[in-house]
N, C-alpha and C positions, 0 to 999 in steps of 0.2 A: 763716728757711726753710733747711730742708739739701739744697734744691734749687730751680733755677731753671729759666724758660720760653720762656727766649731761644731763636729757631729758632739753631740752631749750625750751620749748614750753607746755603750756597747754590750748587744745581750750576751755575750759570754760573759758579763762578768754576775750575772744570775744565778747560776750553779753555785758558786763559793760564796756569795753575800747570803743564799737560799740556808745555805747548808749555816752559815755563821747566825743567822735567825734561830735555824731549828734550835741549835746547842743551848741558845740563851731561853730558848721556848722549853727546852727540858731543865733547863738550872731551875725555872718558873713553875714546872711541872703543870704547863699549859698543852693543851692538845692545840688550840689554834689559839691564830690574834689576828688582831683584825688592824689592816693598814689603808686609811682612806687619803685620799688625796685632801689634805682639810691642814689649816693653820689654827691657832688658838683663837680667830675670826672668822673664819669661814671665810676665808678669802678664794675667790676663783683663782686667781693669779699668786703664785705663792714667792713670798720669800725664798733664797737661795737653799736656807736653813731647813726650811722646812719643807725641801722636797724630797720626801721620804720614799715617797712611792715611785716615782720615777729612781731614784738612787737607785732599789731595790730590784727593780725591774727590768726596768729601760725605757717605759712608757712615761712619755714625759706630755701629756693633752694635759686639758684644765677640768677634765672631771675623769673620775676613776676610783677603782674599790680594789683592794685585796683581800681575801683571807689566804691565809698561810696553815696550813695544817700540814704536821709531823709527816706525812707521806703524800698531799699535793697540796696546788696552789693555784689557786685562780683568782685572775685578773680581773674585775669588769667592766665594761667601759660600755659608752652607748653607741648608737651607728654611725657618728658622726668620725667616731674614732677605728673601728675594725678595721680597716686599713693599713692605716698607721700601727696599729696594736701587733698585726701580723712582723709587721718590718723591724720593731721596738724590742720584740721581745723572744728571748729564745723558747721556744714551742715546747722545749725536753724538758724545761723546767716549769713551765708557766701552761696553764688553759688559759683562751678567754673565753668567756661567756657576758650577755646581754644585761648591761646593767638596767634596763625598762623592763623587759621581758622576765628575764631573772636575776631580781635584785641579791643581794648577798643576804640580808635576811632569810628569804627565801630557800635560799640556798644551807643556812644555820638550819632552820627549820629538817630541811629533807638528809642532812649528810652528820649534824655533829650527833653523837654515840650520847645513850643518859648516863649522865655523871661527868661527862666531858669540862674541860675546864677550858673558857673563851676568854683571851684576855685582851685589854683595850684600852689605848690613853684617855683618860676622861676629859684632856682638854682637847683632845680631837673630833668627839664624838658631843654633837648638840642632844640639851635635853630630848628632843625628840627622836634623834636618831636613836638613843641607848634606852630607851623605852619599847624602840621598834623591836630594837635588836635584846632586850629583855623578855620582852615579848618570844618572839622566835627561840629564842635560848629554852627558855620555858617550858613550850611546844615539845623538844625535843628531850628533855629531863638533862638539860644542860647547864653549865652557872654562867655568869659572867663576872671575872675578875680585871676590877681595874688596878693596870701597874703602872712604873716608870716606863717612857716609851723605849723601847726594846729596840728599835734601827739606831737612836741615838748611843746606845751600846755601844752597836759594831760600825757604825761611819768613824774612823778615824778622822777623816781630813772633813769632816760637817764644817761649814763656811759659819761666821759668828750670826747672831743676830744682827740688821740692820742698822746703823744709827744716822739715817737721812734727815738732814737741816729743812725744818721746821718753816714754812713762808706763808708768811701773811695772805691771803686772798682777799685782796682790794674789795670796799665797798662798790667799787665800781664794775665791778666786775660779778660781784655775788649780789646784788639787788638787793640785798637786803643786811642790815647789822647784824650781827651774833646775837647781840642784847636781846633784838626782835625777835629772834629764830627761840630764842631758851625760853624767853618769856609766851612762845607758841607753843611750844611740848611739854613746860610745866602745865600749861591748860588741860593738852591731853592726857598729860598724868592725873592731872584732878580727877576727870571727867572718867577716869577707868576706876574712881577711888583708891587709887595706889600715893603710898608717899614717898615711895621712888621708883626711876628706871633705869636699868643697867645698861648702859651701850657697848658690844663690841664689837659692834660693823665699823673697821676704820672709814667708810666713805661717809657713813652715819657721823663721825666726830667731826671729820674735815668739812663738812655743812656746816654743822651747827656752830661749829665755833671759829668758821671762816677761815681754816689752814689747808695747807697742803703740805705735800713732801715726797719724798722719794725713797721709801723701804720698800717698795713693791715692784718692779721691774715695768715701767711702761704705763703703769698706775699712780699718780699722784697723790699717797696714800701717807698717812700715818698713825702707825701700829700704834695700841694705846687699847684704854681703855676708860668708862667714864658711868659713874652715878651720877643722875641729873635728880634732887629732890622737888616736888611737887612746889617748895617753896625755899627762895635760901639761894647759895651757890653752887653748882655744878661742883663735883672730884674730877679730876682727870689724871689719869694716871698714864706717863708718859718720861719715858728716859733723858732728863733733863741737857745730857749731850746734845741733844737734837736741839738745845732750844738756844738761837744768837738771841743778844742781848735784845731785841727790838724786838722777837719773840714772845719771849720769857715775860718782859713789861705787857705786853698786851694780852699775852695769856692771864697771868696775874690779877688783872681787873676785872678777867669776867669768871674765873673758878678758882678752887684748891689746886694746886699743883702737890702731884705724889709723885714717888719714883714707882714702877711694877712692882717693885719687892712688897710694898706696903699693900699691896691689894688686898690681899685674905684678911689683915687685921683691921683696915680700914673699912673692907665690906661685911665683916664680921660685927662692928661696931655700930654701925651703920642704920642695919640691920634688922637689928636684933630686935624682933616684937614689932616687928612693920610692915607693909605687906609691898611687894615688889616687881614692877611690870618686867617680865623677861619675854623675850620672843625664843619659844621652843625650837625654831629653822634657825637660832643664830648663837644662843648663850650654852656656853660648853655644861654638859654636866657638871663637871668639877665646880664652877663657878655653882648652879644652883644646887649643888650639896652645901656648899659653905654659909648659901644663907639658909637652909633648910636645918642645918646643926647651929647656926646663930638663933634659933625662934620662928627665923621670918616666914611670913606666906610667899608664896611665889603664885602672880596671879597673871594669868599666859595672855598677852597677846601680841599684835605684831609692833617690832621696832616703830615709833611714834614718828620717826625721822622720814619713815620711806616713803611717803607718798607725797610730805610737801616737799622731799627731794627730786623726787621725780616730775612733780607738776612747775614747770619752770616759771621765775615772772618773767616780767618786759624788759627786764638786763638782761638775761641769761638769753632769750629768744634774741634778743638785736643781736648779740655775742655770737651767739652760735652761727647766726646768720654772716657776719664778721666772718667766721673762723671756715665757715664754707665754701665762700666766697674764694678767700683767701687757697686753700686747698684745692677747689677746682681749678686756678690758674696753673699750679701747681703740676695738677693729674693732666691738668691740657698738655702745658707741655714736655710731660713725661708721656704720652701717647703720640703726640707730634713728634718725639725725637726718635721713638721707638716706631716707628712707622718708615722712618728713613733709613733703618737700618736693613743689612742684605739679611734675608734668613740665615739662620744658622750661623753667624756672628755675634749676638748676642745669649746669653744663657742667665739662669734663673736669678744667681747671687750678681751678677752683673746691672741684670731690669732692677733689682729690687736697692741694689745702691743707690744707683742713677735717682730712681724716683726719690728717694730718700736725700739725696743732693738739692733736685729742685725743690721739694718742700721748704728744706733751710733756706737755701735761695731766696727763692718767694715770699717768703715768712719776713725775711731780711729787707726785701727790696719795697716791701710793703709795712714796713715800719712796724713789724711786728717781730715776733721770735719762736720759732718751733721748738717747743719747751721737753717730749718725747713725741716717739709713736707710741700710737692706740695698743700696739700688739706687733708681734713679728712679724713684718711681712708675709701673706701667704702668696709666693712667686713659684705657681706651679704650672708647665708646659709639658703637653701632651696627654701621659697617664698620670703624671705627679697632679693634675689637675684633677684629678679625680678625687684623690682623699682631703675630702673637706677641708679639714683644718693643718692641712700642710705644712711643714716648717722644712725649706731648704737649709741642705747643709752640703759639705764640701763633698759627702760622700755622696749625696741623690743629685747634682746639680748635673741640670740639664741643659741642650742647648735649645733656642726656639727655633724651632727648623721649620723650615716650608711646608705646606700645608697641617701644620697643627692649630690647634686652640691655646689662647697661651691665659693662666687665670689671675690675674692680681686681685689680690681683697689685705686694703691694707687703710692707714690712720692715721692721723698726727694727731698729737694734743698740745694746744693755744691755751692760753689764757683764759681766753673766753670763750673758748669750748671744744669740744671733742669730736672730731671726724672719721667715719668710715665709710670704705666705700670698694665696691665690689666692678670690676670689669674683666668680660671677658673678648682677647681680641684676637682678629685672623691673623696668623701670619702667613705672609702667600697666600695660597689659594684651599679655602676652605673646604673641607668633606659636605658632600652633598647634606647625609644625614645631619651632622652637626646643624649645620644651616635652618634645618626645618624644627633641631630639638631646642635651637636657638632663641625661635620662634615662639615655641609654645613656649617659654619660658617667661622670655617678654609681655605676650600674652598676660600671664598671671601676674608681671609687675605690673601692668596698665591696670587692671581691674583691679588692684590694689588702691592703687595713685588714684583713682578714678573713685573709688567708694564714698557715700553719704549710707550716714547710718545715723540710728537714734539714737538717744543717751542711756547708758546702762549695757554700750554695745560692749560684748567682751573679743577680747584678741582670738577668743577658738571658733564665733560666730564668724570672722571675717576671715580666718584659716584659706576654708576652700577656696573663696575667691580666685587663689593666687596658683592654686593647684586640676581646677576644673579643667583647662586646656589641655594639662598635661596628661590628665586622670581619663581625658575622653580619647588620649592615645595610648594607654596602660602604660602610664610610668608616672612614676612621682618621686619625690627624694625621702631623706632620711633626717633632717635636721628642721630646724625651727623654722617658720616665715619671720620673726620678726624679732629682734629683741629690745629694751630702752637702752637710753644713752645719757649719758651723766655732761653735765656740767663743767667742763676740765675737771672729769673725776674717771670713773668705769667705764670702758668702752660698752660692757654687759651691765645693765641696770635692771633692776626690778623695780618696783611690781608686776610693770607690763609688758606682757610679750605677745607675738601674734604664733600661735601655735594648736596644737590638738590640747596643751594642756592651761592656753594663756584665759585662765577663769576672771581677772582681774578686769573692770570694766574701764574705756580709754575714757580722758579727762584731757580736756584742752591745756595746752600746756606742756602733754608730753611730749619726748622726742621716742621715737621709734623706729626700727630699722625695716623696710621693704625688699626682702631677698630671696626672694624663690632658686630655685637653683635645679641642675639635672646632673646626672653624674653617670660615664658609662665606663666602668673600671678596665685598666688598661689602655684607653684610647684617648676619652678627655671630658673634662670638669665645666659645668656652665654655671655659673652664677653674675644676675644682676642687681647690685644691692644700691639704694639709693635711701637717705635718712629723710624721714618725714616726720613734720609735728601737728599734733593733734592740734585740730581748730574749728570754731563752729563754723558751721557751715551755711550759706543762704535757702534758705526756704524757697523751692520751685512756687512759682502760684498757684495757687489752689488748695497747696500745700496745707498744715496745723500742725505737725510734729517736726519739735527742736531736734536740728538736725548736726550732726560733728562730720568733720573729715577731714584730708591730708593736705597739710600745705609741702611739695617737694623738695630741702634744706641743700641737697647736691647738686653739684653744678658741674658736668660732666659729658659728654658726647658717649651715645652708646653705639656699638659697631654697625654700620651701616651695611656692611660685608657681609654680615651674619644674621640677615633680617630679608626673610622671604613675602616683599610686600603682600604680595596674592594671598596671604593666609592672614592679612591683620583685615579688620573690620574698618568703614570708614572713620567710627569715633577711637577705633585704634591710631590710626595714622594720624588721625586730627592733633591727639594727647601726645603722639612721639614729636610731630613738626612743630607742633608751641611748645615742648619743651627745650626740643631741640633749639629752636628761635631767642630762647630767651638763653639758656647755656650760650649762645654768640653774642648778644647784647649785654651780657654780664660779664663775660671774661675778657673779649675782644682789646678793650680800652687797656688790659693789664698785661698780656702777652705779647712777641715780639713779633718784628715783623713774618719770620717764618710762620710763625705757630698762627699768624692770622692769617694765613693763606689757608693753612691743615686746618681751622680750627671751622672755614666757612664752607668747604667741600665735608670736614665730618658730618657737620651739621643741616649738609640743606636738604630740602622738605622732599617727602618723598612721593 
């Protein structure tokens, strides 16, 4: 299994981890400190090591903030999470409050005392955030001192750092050489007048220098870090355990090889009297102290990696197309088998194996290999479908009983690329409401799938699209429409996303996820998510403006159960039967003979 069920969290144990912080917050003679969910990369997905916050709390999501002060403590997290947050964490010791709404700056700002002493690991906190939070400190006639991090104190049993082996990412697989990739980001270094850039976004190294690995749980990542000079050889700094022999040789050719230890004296060195692109969202303070006391300028802008990582070529796009392919046979029949089952015979960690079965399966029989999943399965039925980002465990597992919504949104990662994909299915006989909030949901994925738009479109201009239906019967969700998708790399990718806040304009070549969703707490969770890549589009006649839009990368049957035709428009139905049409012409030839009986009644036209 490439995931397990163990509840990972118990908030009693809050109070005494609470109390074991303060003491060390008084040895420090800190009034607060600040505990974010954050790695020494910014990683969304963290390390075992470094889940401090969750340790501390019980809230184990992928984004989240604490402050800890001497007589309270609050959590924050965004809406994707209050849910979960309630269930995570015990209430006696913890608030939470709205990480969007009331950010923890904000919070510095209105509650620390003047003279107050804030203390903070500097490799947690990015240039930018410790300027925010300098900022606010400020406001308030407060300091901020950076210390040793303080949870690593009191975690006795802290799990070691990673040392996941090192693998090559085929040319065939990454479209392009490493040679090529270094000798395109020295250009953008030139072009910023900088004579180096620092990288420590692991997804940012595992591009450019055409690796992968496994220190990240479900992320094909490796921890590291790296100066790239505008001319010369790359540094890479990276725990040479990781590296098998055929590694090591091909690392070798194209940079320095360091061990971590050496980073400070090597970027000290480096450095010194040179001016250095750092992206403020991603390099720790600590890091641009060291060049700041070396000489160097630090000259801000964004990591040089992310957008030609994000804009895929014609390997990665055939690949992806491969790897979807592949997974829809997959999700077929893991909804053909799950359809045959009696209600209430099947339960959350049950679905989420099984599927997890056929993926290897499938991956196998199609001469391929399921390398992880995308992320933990989210297998939630009924009201566990409600909290977004769900994680079943032994203690919430539920059974999918007769008339409920049952919600899968889950992943695999290939070789040649990264899947996700969201369904939500009847079991028995569906609540009437559900059916119609079903509907408008669908609704805003069509209008999605369905968009031409101009060039310079951003993710927050195409936002409503996907919310109008829902919006014109007062409700809407809490979480993103859209986020990018990595390369057999981050199931979450930047720079573009479709949301209230996706400013980032889409570029052919992206991949992007289509997911509107509904959520009515306690009852049950709708989400439909399907990956789409950015593509230009044809020109209607008459037409003069270059036009982009969604090509559909998922290949899946959406619930025919849960779809009140009377409320779709003709060119609604039109976009669900062709897709629906081609989901049977593409899977058909790969599934069994069951799964093509289920697979032509999921799919026929409506």
């Amino acid at each position: 299994m490439f995931q397990n069920f163990d509840v990972t969290s118990d908030p009693s144990n809050g109070r005494k981890r609470l109390a074991a912080l303060r003491k060390e917050m008084r040895r420090k003679k800190l009034d607060h400190y600040l505990v974010p969910h954050a790695d020494q990369h910014q990683n969304e997905y963290l390390p075992k090591h470094a889940e401090r916050l969750s340790w501390l709390t019980g809230f184990f999501g992928s984004a989240g903030f604490a402050v800890i002060s001497l007589k309270q403590a609050v959590v924050f997290v965004d809406s994707r999470y209050t849910l979960q947050l309630r269930e995570q964490v015990d209430p006696k010791s913890f608030k939470g409050a709205n990480l969007i709404d009331t950010p923890p700056t904000n919070w510095i700002t209105s509650n620390a005392k003047k003279r107050a002493r804030i203390g903070y690991d500097p490799w947690l906190l990015t240039v930018g955030q410790h300027e925010r939070f300098l900022k606010s400190a400020k406001e308030a006639g407060a300091r901020l001192i950076a210390c040793p991090n303080l949870i690593d104190r009191i975690w006795p049993d802290q799990p070691a750092p990673p040392l996941g082996r090192v693998e090559i990412h085929d040319i065939s697989h990454a479209g392009k050489s490493a040679a090529d990739k270094i000798r395109e980001i020295q250009s953008a270094i030139s072009a910023k007048g900088c004579n180096h850039c620092l990288l420590t976004d692991p997804a940012s190294l595992c591009w450019l220098f055409n690796i992968r690995g496994s220190d990240v749980m479900h992320n094909p990542l490796v921890l590291g870090f790296a100066v790239v000079p505008a001319k010369g050889r790359p540094h890479l700094f990276i725990d040479k355990r990781k590296l098998t022999d055929d590694a090591n040789t091909y690392l070798a050719k194209l940079v320095m090889l360091h061990p971590p230890s050496a980073l400070k004296a090597r970027l000290t060195k480096l450095t010194s009297r040179k001016s250095v692109l750092c992206d403020p969202n991603l390099v720790a303070s600590k890091l641009a102290d060291i060049i700041v006391k070396a000489g160097g300028k630090i000259v801000r802008g964004r990591d040089p990696v992310v957008l030609p990582r994000a804009i895929k070529n014609d390997v990665e796009i055939s690949g992806t197309r491969n790897a979807h392919l592949r997974d829809g046979v997959a999700v077929c029949r893991f909804l053909s088998w799950l359809d045959a089952q009696i209600p209430g015979t099947v339960d959350e960690i049950g679905a989420a194996k099984q599927l997890e079965q056929f993926r290897v399966t499938t991956a196998k029989n199609m001469d391929s290999e399921l390398k992880e999943l995308s992320f933990d399965t989210i297998s939630g039925a009924g009201p566990n479908g409600a909290i977004v980002h769900y994680r079943v465990n032994e203690a919430t597992n539920r059974a999918l009983d007769d008339g409920t919504l049952y919600l899968n949104d889950s992943g695999g990662q290939y070789v040649d690329g990264t899947t996700d994909i969201t369904r939500t299915i009847a079991i028995g006989t569906p609540p009437k409401q559900a059916i119609e909030d079903f509907t408008l949901v669908l609704k805003g994925h069509i209008a999605l799938a369905l968009a031409r738009f101009p060039e310079g479109t951003r993710g927050v201009d195409l936002d409503t699209l996907a919310r109008k239906a829902l919006w014109a019967e007062g409700k809407d969700y809490g979480h993103g429409t859209g986020h990018g998708v990595g390369s057999y790399l981050n199931v979450h990718e930047g720079p573009q996303s479709i949301s209230k806040r996706g400013m980032e304009p889409l570029l052919p070549g992206m991949i992007i996820s289509n997911e509107p969703g509904y959520y009515v707490e306690g009852e049950y969770g709708i989400r439909i998510e399907n990956l789409v890549l950015v593509r230009e589009a044809e020109i209607p006649e008459g037409g003069t403006t270059p036009m982009h839009g969604f090509e559909t990368l998922t290949l899946a049957p959406i619930d025919l159960r849960l779809i009140n035709a009377e409320m779709l428009s003709s060119g609604e139905r039109n976009w669900l039967n062709t897709y629906h049409e081609r989901v049977r012409n593409e899977l058909t030839p790969y599934v069994g003979n069951d799964s093509k009986k289920w697979l032509a009644t999921a799919t026929k036209a409506i």
